[in-house]
N, C-alpha and C positions, 0 to 999 in steps of 0.2 A: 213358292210360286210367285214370279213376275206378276201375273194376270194383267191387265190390260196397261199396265206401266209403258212409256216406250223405254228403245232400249237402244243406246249409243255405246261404242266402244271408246275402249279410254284416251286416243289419237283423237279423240272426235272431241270427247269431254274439254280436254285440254287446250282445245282449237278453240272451242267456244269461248271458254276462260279466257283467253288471250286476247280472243277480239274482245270480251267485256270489257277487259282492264282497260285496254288500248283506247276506246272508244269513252271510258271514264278519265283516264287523265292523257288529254290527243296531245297535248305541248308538254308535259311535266309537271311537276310541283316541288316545290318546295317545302324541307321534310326537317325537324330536329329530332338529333340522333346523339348518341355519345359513340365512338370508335374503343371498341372492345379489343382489334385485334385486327394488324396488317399485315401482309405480306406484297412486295415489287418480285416478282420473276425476273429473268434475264432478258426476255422483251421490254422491261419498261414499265410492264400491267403492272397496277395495283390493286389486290385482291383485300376486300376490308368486310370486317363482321361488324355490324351497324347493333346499338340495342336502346333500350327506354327502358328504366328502372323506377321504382316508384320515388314520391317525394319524398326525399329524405331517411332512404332507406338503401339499402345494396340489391332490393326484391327485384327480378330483372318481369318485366311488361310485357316485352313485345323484342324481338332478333328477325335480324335480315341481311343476308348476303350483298353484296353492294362491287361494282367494279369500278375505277377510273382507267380507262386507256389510255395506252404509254403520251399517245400527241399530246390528250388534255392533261394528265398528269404532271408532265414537263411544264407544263403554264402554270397550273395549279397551287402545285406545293411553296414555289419558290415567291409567288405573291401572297397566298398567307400566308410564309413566314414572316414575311419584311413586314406583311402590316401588325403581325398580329404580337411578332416576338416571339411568338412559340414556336418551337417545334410540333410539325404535322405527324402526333402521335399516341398511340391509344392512352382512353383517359381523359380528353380533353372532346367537350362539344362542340358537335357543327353543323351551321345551317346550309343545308345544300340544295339544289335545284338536281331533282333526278328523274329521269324519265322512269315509268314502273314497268316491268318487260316480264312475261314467262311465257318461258319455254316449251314447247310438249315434252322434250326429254330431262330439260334440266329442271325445269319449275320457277320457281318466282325468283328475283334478283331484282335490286336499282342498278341502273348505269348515272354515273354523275358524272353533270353537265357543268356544273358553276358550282361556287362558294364563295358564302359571305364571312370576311373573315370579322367583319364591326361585331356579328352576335356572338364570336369564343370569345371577344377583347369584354365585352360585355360583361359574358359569364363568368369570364376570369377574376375579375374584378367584383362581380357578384359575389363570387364563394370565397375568395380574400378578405371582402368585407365580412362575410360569413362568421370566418376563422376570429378576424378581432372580436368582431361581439360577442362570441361563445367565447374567449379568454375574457373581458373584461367582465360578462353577465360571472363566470364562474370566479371571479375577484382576485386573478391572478394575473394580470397582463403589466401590471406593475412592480411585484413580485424583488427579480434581478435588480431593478433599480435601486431599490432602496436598502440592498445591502450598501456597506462603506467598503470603499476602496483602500488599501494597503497603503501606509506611507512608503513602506520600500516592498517594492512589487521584481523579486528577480527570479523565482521560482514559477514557470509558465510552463502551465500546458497546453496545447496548441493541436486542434482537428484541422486536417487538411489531409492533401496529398502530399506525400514526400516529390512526385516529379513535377507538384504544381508549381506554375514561375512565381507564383504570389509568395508562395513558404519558402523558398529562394532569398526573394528581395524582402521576406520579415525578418530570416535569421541573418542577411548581411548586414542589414540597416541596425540590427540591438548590436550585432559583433564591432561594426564600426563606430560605437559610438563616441563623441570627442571628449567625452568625460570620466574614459577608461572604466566604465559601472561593467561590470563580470554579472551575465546573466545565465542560468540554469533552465534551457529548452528541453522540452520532452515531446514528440510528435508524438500522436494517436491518429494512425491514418487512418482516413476514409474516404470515400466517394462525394465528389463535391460538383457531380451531376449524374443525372440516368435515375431509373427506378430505385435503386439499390440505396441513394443520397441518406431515404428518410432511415433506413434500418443500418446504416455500417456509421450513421453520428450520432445516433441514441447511445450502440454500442459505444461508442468512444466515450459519452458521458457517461455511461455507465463505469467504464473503468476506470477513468480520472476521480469516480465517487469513490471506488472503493481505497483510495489512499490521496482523499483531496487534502487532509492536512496537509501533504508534501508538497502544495503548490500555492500561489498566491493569487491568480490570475487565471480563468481559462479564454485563449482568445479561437475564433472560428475564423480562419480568412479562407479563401481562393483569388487566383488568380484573372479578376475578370470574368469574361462572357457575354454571350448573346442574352437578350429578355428572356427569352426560352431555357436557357441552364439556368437562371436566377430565381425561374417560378420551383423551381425545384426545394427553395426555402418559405418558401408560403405556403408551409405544412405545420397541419396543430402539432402534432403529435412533437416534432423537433420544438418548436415553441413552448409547448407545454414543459419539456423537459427542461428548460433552459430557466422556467419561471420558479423551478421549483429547484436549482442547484444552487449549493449552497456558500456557492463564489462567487464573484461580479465574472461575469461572462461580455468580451470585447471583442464587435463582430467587424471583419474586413472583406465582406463578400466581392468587394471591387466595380462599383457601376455609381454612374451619376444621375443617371432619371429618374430611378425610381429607390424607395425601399421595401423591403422584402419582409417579412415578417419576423423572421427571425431578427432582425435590424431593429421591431421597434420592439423587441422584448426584451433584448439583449440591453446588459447594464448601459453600457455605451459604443456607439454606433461610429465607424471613421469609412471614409468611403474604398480609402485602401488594406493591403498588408502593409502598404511601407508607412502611412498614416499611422496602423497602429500598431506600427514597432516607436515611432515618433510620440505619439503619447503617451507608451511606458515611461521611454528615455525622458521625456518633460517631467512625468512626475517623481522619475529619481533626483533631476535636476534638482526639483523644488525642494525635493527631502533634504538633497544635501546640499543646498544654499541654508534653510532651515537650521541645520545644525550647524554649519558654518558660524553664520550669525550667532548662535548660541553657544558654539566656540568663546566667540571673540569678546560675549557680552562677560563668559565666565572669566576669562583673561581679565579685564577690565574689571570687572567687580576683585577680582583676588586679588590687583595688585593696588587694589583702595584699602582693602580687606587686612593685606601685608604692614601699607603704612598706618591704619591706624593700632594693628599690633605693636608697632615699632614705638610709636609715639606713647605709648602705656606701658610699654617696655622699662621706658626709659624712666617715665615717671614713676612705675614702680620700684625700677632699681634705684633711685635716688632714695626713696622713702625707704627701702630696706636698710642703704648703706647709715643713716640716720639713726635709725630701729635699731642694728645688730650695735652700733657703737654705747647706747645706751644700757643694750641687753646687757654688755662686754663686761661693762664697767660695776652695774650691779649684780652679774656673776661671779666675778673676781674678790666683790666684799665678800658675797653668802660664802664663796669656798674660804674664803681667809677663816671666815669665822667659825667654818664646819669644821676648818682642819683641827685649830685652837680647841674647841669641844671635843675632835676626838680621843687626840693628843691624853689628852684629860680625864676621859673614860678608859682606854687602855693602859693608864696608871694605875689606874682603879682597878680594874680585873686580872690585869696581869698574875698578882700572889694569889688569888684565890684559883684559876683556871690549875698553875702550877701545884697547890697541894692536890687536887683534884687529879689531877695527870699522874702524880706518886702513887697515888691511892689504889688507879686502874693496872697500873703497873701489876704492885703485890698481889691482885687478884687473878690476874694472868698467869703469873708464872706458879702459883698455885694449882692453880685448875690444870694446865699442861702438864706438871709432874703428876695429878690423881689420873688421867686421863690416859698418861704414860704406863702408868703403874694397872690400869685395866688390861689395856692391849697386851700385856707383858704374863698376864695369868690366862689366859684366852688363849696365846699362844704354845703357853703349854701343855694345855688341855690338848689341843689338836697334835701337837705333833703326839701322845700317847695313843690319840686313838687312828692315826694315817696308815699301821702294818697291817689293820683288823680288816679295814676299810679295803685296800690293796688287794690284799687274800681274798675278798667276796667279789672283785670285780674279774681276774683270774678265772675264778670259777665260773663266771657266770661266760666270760668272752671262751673255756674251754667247752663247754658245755655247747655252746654255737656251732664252734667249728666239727665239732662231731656229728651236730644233725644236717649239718651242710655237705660233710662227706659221704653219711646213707644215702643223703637226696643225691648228689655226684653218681654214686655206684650204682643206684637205680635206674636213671636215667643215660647211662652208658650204654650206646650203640653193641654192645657186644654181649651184653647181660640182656639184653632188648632182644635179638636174634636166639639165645636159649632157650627161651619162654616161646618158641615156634612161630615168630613174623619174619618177614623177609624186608629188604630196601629194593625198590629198583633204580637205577643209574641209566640216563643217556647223556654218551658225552662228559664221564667222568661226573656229572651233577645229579643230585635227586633229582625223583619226578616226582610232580603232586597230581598233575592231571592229566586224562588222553588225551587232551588237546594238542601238550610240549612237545610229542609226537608225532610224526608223519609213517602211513603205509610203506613199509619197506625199507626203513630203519632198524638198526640194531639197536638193543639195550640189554642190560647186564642187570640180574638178581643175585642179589649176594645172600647167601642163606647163614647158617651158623657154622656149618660145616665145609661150605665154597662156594663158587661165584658159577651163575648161570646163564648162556647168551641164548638170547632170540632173537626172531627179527619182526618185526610188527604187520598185521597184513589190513 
């Protein structure tokens, strides 16, 4: 029951509302909002979902529908680009002047009148600064730097676009270099502006980790841009990735005003791609100026190294030729005198060796006649008993072939059919199993007494 309530209909409700609002803000105000979500139609309109999320949380507050029409639009967008550097696009805060308006049929909506682009450049910068102080509070923002750089740096992996102009002019500039250095490029493409930047360059560092032995170098360039593509790298998350890989990481985002974050976390910072195809090339220079020098120093030292060989050479071989004539002269006594000594001794033993040699003789031809005379009664023994021996082998090889002829006559196909089995043949061949034949095939039983055809069903 209403009971004494009054009682409007909802045309009426909505009228009232409308004048309230209208009558609360008569000129507009001025509103911060973060832009969740745009659309421009084919008139021009821009239709945007406005929201307020909590401090430092993704919790969303407070949502509102919001329009710019197409006339202020055209004014709008292209003045805070140019001041702000960014692109007018969801994701990014703005302070705007909007009238508050509802409808009876449609309901609540802002219309925006103005924008201030000072409070995004603001914010922007706000939450950049943000970003360093959460890398340096969590004690990684130094991280890439303080790995060492490769003295020869020719195996590089490189994040960009393949149709980007900047990856263009970094692989002509390593290719042309005047120092003929042979360098080993691997692209890992990815997006190097739009939403997509911060998830398709993780993925690249991801895959460059899993086979970073194979590179010396990871460099990030693009080719230039507006302040607006650049904020695109004033992301923790790319940053965080970059602090924590385990190669010097050498950024060429391409801009002279400002750097980007990933700029100051990155090993070393060049403003171009062609910058940092030039600071590879400088530090191969210096590698191989380096060993040049260290060439020339080893030439230098070995051909001091030669002459003092030379010079000990000589003075050795002098002292030897000195040495061996002394040696010469006192070797030629010792053997005179060794000879005379032997001479001496082999007079001596000569008749004695000689009875000795007689002696071994008469022993020998002894022992070979009893030795003769053994094998010679040996042999007679065997040849009496070789006809005895002969006769049991005989017997025993007749004996064989008899039990080998039963087994023959047993095993004969024809002695085999008497005892009442039969063969069957197809095809002239045995069969072993129903398989070898097919329905309606003939084949032949041979019994003991004749051959039998069928035909198989």
């Amino acid at each position: 029951m209403a009971g004494e309530t009054s009682k409007i209909t909802l045309l009426e409700l909505n009228k009232r509302l409308k004048e309230g609002i209208q009558s609360l803000f008569p000129s507009g105000i001025w509103v911060i909002a973060e832009i969740c979500d745009m659309n421009t139609n084919q008139s021009g309109h821009c239709y945007l979902e406005l929201i307020e999320k909590a401090e430092g949380s993704e919790n969303i507050l407070a949502k509102s529908r919001a329009t710019i029409w197409s006339f202020t639009y055209r004014i709008l967008k292209p003045y805070f680009e140019s001041v702000t550097g960014q692109r007018f696009s969801p994701g990014i805060k703005i302070l705007i002047l909007v009238s508050v308006e509802f409808h009876e049929l449609y309901g609540f909506s802002l219309n925006i009148k103005d924008i201030d682009p000072n409070y995004t450049v603001g914010d922007l910068a706000r939450r950049k600064q943000e970003i360093i102080n959460r890398l340096v509070d969590e004690g990684v923002f130094e991280l890439n730097k303080e790995l060492q750089l490769p003295d020869i740096c020719r195996r590089i992996a490189v994040i960009s676009s393949e149709t980007a102009a900047g990856y263009g002019d970094f692989a002509k500039q390593l290719k042309n270099n005047n120092r003929g250095f042979k360098f080993k490029v691997k692209l890992f493409q990815a997006f190097m502006q739009g939403n997509d930047t911060e998830r398709s360059v993780i993925q690249a560092l991801e895959q460059i980790y899993e086979s970073y032995t194979n590179f010396d170098v990871v460099v990030i360039i693009r080719g230039g841009g507006s302040q607006a593509e650049l904020n695109y790298f004033n992301n923790y998350n790319i940053a965080f990735h970059i602090t924590q890989f385990p190669l010097p990481v050498l950024s060429g985002i391409g801009h002279d005003r400002d750097q980007t974050i990933v700029d100051m976390v990155a090993h070393t910072s060049l403003k171009t791609p062609t910058a940092v195809a030039e600071f590879i090339i400088s530090m191969m220079t210096e590698t191989a100026d380096y060993l040049d020098s260290l060439r020339e120093q080893v030439i230098q030292l070995s051909a001091e190294m030669v002459e003092n060989y030379k010079d000990n050479l000589n003075h050795l071989s002098t002292s030897i030729r000195n040495l061996n004539k002394m040696q010469v002269s006192s070797l030629r006594n010792s053997y005179a005198l060794l000879e005379t000594h032997f001479d001496q001794r082999l007079k001596n033993l000569l008749p004695k060796r000689k009875s000795a040699l007689n002696h071994l003789q008469h022993q020998f031809v002894a022992r070979l006649k009893y030795n003769l005379m053994l094998h010679q009664v040996q042999l007679k023994r065997t040849e009496q008993k070789l006809p005895a021996a002969a006769k049991s082998v005989l017997r025993n090889e007749k004996s064989k072939v008899q039990v080998a002829d039963s087994l023959i006559s047993a095993y004969n196909p024809a002695n085999i059919l008497k005892r009442g089995y039969s063969i069957t043949y197809y095809k002239g061949k045995a069969v072993y199993s129903p398989s070898e034949v097919q329905p309606g095939e003939t084949i032949d039983t041979r019994l003991k007494d004749g051959c039998i055809s069928s035909i198989v069903k």
